[in-house]
N, C-alpha and C positions, 0 to 999 in steps of 0.2 A: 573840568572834572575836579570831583575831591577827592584823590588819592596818597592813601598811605601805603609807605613802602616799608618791611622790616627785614633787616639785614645783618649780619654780625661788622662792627667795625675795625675791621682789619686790612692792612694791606693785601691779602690776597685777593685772587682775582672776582666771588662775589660780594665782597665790601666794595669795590673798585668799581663794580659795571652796576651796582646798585644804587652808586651813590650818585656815577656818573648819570643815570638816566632821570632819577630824582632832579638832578642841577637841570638837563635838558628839558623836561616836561613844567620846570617853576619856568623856566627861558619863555615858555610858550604860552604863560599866565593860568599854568592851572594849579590849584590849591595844594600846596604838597606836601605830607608830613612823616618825616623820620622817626621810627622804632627802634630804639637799639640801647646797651647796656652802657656806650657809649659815643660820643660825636665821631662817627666815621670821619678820618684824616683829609679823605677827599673834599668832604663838605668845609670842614673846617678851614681849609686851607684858600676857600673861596673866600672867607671874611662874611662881616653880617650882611650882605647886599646879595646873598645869592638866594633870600624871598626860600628856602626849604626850612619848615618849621621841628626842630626835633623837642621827641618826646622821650627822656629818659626812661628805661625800663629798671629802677629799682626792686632789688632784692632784701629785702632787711632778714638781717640773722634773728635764726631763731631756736633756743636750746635741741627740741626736738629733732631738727633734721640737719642730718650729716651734712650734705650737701644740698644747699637753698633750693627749693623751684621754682626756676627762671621761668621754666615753660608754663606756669601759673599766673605769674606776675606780668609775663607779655602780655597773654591772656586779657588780664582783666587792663593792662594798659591798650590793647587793642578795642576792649568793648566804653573806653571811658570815651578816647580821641573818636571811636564813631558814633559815641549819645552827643557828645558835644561840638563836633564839628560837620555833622553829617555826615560822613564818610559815602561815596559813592562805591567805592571797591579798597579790596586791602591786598597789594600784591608783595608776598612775602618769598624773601630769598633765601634758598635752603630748606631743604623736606622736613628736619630733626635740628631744632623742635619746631622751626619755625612755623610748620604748613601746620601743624598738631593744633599750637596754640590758637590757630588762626580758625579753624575749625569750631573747636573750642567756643571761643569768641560768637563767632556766627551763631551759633545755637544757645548762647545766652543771650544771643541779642532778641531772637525769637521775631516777631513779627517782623522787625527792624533788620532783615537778614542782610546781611552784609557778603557780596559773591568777592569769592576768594582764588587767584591766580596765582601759580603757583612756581617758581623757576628753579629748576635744577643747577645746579654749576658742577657736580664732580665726586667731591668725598662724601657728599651726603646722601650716595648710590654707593659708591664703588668701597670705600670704606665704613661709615657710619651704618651706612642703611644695612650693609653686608653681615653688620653685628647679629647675632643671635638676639642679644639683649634689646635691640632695637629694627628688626623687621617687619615687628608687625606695626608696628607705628610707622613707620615710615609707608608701607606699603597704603596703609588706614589715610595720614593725607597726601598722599598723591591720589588715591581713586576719591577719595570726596572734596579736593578742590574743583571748581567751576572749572577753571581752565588751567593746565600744564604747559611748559614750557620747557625745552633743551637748549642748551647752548652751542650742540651737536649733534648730529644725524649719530655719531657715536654712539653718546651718552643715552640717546634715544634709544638705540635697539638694547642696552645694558639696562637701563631701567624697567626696560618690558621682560627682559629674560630674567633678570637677577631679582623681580619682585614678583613675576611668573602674573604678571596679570596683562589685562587686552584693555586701552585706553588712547584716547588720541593725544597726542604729544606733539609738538609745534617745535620744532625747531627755527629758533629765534637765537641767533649766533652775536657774541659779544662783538662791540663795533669802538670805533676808534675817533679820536676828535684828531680831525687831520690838521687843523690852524695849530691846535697844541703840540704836533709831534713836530709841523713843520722845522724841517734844520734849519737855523738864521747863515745868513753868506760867508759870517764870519764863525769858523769855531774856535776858540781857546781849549788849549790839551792841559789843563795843570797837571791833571792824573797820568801824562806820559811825557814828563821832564825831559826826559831826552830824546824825544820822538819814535820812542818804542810804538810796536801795535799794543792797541788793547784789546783781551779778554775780557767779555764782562758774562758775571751770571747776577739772576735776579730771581729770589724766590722767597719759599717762607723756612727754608733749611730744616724741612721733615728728609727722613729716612726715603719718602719716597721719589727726592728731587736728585739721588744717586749724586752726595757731593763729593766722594770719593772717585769717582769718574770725571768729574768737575778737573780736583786736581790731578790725577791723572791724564788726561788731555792735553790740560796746559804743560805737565814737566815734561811731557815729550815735546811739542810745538817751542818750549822755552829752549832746548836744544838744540834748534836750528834754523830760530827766528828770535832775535832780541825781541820781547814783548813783556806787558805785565799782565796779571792777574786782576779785577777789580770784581770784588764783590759786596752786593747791595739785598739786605735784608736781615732779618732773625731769626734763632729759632731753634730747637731744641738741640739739632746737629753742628751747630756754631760754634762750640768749645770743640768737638772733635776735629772738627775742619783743621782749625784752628792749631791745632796739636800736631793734623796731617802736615801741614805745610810747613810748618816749621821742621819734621823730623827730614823730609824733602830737600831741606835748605830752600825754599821760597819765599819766605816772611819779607825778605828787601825788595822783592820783585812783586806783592803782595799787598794789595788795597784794601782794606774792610770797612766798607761804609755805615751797616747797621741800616736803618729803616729811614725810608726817603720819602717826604710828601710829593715828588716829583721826579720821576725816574728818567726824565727826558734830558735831561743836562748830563747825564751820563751816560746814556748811550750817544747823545751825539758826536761822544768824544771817542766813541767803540767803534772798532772795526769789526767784532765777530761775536754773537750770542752764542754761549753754549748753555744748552739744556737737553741736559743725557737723562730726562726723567722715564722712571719704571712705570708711570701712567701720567696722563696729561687728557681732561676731557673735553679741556680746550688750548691752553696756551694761552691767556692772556699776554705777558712778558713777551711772549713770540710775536704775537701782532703789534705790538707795541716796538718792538725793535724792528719790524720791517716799516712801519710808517715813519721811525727815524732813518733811514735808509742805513740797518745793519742787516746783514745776511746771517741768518739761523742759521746752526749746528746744534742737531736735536734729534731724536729717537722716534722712529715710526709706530707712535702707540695712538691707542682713545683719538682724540681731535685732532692730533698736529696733524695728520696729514691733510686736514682739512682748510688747515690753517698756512702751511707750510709746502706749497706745491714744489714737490721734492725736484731737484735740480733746476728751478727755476728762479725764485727769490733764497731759497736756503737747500740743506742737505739732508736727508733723514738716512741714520744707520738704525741699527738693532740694539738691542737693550745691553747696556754693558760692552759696545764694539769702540772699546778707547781709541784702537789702532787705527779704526775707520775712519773715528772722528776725529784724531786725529791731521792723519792722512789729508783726509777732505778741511781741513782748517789752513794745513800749511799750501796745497794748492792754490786756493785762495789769497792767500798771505803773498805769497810769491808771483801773484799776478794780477795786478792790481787793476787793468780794465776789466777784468771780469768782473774780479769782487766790485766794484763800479757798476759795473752792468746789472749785478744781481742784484746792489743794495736799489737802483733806482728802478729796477721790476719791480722788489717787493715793495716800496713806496706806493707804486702806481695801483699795485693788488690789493693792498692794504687800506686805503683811503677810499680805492672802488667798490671793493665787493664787503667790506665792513663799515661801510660809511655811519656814520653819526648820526644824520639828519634821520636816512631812510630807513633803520632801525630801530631806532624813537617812534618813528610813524608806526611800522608795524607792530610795536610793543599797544601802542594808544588803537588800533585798531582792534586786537584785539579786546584790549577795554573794551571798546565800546560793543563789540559781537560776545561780550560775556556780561556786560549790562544786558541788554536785548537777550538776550535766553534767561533771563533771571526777571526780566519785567520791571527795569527800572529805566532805561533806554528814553523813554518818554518824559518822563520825572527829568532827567538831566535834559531834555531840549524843552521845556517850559521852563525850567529853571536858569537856564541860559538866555532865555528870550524877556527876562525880566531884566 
């Protein structure tokens, strides 16, 4: 197949699982071409041998408009890469602007129609699409892509109520490469010098990942567990964090990594994820710490519970329950076959029911069941038999 994927390149979690299934679908020799404003870090971080071709989406300034139109320029960067490369299908991540532009596209391409699959991941429901200034668009490509996607049976029934329309949605849950999280025999603690536990969070430090809960958590748990703090990411919440911890007295007990092509060398060195977020439509960071065998501590909203089978790989409290998470952190701490027990449940949950391989497949099958309703189906097995 010839497929293009368009994605925002960001460490959160749909630059992450966008870029990821781009890498696995080139793995399996089919044509595959990145959109985006920039090289997604995941791609990049593979070197040029991982065969995904990106297509820069340039904006050039221009007096008249305040702010560029990106979602123009996708646009016509989505209808160049399908005159020229053939495109089979264009599966874009993100509703606003991405499904817009992709639409867009398709109806300039005209005879040449190009079916368009669409993947939800989160804020581009729960926040973006939420906007006033941006529901009717959002609502516009999600009912005229080919095919829809969630990443949660959540986000699934949130898109159907919150955009008030009736549409099939595929729940197609972000998945995990289990060779990459695998722990090695040997771990090195440089981040807990003196054999403290470690705290880790991992996010993009919005208002919505509640990082005053973060440190609140830890300064109770740091009162009767010698442990530190490490945290991994950026983001608008960063300088206040930042301010938190220190008026706290934490800064010497306190890690800040800033943004990581590889988040696996740090949790292997972590004993406990905390993620007290006020919405989560999946958790990426969460599945990614149970296939390093860390046990979540996190908040029963959107996806985690989906992700996070509560008392069994991790803990789920209520939004804002520091004490709870607390509470359920230093248990764990203080009893270390459990926390043992838990982190190699969630290893075992994580690699099985999010697997890699059979994720990928069902992504490629529905390809090809939204080729086949679009009448192209055929076109790509003659073309294959060449």
């Amino acid at each position: 197949m010839r497929i293009a994927i368009a994605c925002y390149p960001t460490f959160g979690g749909s630059g992450v699982v966008a870029s990821e299934l781009a890498l696995a679908m080139a793995d399996r020799g089919d044509e595959v071409h990145v959109l985006s404003y920039a090289l997604p870090p995941r791609i990049a971080a593979e070197g040029p041998e991982h065969g995904v071709v990106f297509h820069e989406v340039k904006v050039p300034p221009y007096p008249l408009f305040e702010y560029p139109p990106y979602s123009l320029a996708l646009a016509s960067k989505m209808v160049e890469v399908s005159r020229s490369r053939h495109l089979d299908l264009l599966h874009v991540h993100y509703a606003v602007p991405n499904a817009v532009s992709a639409i867009l596209a398709r109806q300039i391409l005209g005879e040449r129609s190009l079916p368009v699959v669409t993947t939800l991941h989160g804020t581009d429901i729960t926040l973006v699409g939420n906007d006033p200034s941006y529901l009717e668009t959002t609502r516009f490509g999600v009912l005229e892509s080919d095919a829809v996607t969630a990443v949660s049976h959540s986000l699934r029934e949130r898109t159907l109520q919150q955009l008030a329309i009736e549409r099939e949605i595929e729940v197609i849950p972000n998945f995990v490469d289990a060779q990459r999280t695998l722990r090695p025999a040997v771990v090195e603690r440089p981040l807990a010098p003196h054999g403290e536990r470690l705290l880790v969070h991992v996010s993009n430090f919005r208002p919505v990942k509640r990082l005053p809960d973060v440190v609140e958590v830890f300064r109770r748990v740091r009162e009767q567990v010698p442990c530190r703090l490490v945290l991994v990411g950026d983001g608008p919440e960063r300088a206040a964090t930042a301010g938190r911890i220190e008026a706290a007295g934490l800064s010497s007990v306190t890690t800040s990594l800033g943004t990581l092509d590889r988040v696996e060398p740090v949790l292997w060195q972590s004993d406990l994820l905390l993620l007290p977020s006020e919405e989560e439509s999946f958790g990426l960071v969460a599945l990614e710490a149970l296939a390093c065998e860390v046990p979540v501590i996190a908040t029963r909203v959107g996806g985690l519970p989906e992700v996070v089978p509560d008392g069994e790989v991790g803990l789920l409290y209520e939004v804002g329950d520091t004490a709870g998470m607390a509470a359920g952190a230093l248990r764990l701490l203080r009893d270390e076959p459990a926390r043992r027990r838990m982190a190699e449940a969630g290893r075992r949950w994580a690699t099985t029911r999010f697997d890699r391989e059979e994720i990928v497949e069902r992504y490629r099958a529905l390809y090809r069941t939204t080729l086949a309703r679009a009448g192209r189906e055929r076109e790509l097995v003659v073309r294959s038999r060449k």
